[in-house]
C-alpha positions in Angstrom: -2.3 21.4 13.9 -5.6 20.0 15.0 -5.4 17.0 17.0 -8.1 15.4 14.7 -5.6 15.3 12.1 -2.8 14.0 14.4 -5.1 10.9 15.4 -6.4 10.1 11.9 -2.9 10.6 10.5 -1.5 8.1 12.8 -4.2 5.7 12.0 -3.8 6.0 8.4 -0.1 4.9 9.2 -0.9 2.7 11.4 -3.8 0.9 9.3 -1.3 1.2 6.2 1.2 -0.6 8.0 -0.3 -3.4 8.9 -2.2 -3.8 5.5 1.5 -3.6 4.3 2.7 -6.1 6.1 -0.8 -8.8 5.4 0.3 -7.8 1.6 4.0 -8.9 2.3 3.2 -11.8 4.5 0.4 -13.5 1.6 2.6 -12.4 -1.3 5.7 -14.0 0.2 3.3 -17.1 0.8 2.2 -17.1 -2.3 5.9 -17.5 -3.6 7.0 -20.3 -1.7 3.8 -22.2 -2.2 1.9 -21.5 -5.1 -0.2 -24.1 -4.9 -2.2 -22.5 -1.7 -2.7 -19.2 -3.6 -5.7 -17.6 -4.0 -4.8 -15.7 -7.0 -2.6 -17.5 -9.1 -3.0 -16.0 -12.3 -2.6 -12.5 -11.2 -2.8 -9.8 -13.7 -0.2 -7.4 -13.9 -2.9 -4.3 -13.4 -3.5 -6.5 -9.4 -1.6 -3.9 -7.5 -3.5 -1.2 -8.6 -6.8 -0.2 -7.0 -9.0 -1.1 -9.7 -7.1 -4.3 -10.5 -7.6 -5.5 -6.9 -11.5 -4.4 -7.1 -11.4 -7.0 -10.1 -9.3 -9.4 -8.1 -11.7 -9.2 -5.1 -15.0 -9.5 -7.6 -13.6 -13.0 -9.2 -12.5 -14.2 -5.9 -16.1 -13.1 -4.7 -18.1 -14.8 -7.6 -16.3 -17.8 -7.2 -16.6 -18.4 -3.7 -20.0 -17.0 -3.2 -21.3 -17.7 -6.4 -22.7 -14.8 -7.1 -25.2 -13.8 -9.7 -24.0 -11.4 -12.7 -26.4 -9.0 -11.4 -25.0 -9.1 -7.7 -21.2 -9.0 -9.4 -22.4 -5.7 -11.0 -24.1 -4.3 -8.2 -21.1 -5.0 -5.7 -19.2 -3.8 -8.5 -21.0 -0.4 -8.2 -20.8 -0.4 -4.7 -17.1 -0.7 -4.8 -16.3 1.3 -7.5 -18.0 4.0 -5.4 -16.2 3.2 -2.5 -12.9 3.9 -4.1 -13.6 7.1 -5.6 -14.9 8.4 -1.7 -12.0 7.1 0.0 -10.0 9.1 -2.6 -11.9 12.4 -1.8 -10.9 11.3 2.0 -7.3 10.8 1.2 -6.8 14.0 -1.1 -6.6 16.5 1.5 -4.5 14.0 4.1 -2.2 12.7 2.0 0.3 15.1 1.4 0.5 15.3 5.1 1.1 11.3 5.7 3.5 11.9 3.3 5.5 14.2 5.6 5.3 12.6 8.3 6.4 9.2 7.1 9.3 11.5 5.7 9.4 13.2 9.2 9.9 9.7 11.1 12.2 7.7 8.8 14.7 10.8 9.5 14.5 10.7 12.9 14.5 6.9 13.4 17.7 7.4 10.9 19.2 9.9 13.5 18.9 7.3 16.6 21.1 4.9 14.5 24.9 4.3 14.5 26.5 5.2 11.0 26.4 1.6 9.9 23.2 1.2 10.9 22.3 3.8 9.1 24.0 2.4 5.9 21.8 -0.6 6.5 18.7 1.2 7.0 19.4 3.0 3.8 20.1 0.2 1.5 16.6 -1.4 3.5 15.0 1.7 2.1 16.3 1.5 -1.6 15.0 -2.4 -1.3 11.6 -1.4 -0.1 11.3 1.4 -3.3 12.4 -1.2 -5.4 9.8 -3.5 -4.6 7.3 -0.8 -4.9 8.2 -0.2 -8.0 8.4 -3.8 -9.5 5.3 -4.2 -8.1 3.7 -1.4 -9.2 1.6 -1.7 -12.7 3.6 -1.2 -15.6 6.3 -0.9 -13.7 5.7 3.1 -13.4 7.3 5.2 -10.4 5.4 7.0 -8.1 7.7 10.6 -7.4 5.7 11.8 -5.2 7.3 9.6 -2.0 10.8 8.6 -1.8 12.2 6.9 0.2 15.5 8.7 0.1 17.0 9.5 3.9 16.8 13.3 5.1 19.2 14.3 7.2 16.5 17.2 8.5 12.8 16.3 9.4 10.2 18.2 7.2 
C-alpha cells in the first residue's frame, strides 16, 4: 500500500476522532444545560451535512450579521466545499472503513473475555447513538460496528 495513503488514512481517523469527540463533548453540554446552547432549536435534518451547512449559515448571520448576499455567497462557497471533500473521501473511504474494522478487532483481541463483553455492548451503544442521531432515524449499513473475530 502506498504510504501516502497510510498517513492520510490515519489522519482522517485521527481528525474524525477528535471531531467526534468536540460533537460528543458540546452535545452532552448542550443536554445538561440548555440554556448555554448555541443551537437550541435544532432541526432534525442537523446531523446531516447539509443540515449543519444551514446550522453554521444561521449561526453565522447571526453573529456576524451578515448580508443576504454574503449568506448566499458563503453558502456557495460551502456547498462547494462539501461536494469536493466528497470526491476526496470517495476513493478513501472504503479503506477507513477497514481499517477502523481492522483495529476494533485487534484492540478486541488484547481484552479479557469480559472485557470484551463490555467493549461489545460499548459498541452496540455507540451504533445506537449513531443511529438516533442520524436524520430520519435511517441506518447507515455500510459500517458496523459488530466485533470480528479476524482483521480484514
Amino acid at each position: 500500500m502506498n504510504p501516502w495513503k497510510v498517513i492520510l488514512a490515519t489522519m482522517v481517523i485521527f481528525g474524525t476522532g477528535v471531531l467526534t469527540g468536540a460533537l460528543i463533548i458540546r452535545y452532552t453540554t448542550d443536554l445538561a444545560h440548555p440554556q448555554r446552547a448555541g443551537f437550541a432549536n435544532r432541526s432534525p435534518e442537523s446531523g446531516s451535512p447539509g443540515g449543519m451547512r444551514l446550522e453554521f449559515l444561521r449561526r453565522t448571520q447571526r453573529d456576524l450579521d451578515l448580508t443576504a448576499e454574503q449568506r448566499d455567497r458563503i453558502d456557495k462557497v460551502l456547498k462547494q466545499s462539501q461536494e469536493r471533500t466528497r470526491k476526496i473521501m470517495e476513493p478513501v473511504s472504503p479503506l477507513l472503513r477497514q481499517e477502523v474494522q481492522r483495529v476494533k478487532a485487534e484492540f478486541r483481541d488484547l481484552l479479557t473475555p469480559e472485557q470484551q463483553v463490555r467493549f461489545d455492548e460499548l459498541l452496540k451503544m455507540q451504533q445506537r447513538f449513531k443511529e438516533q442521531h442520524r436524520p430520519g432515524g435511517r441506518q447507515d449499513t455500510s459500517v458496523t460496528n459488530t466485533p470480528t473475530t479476524n482483521a480484514i
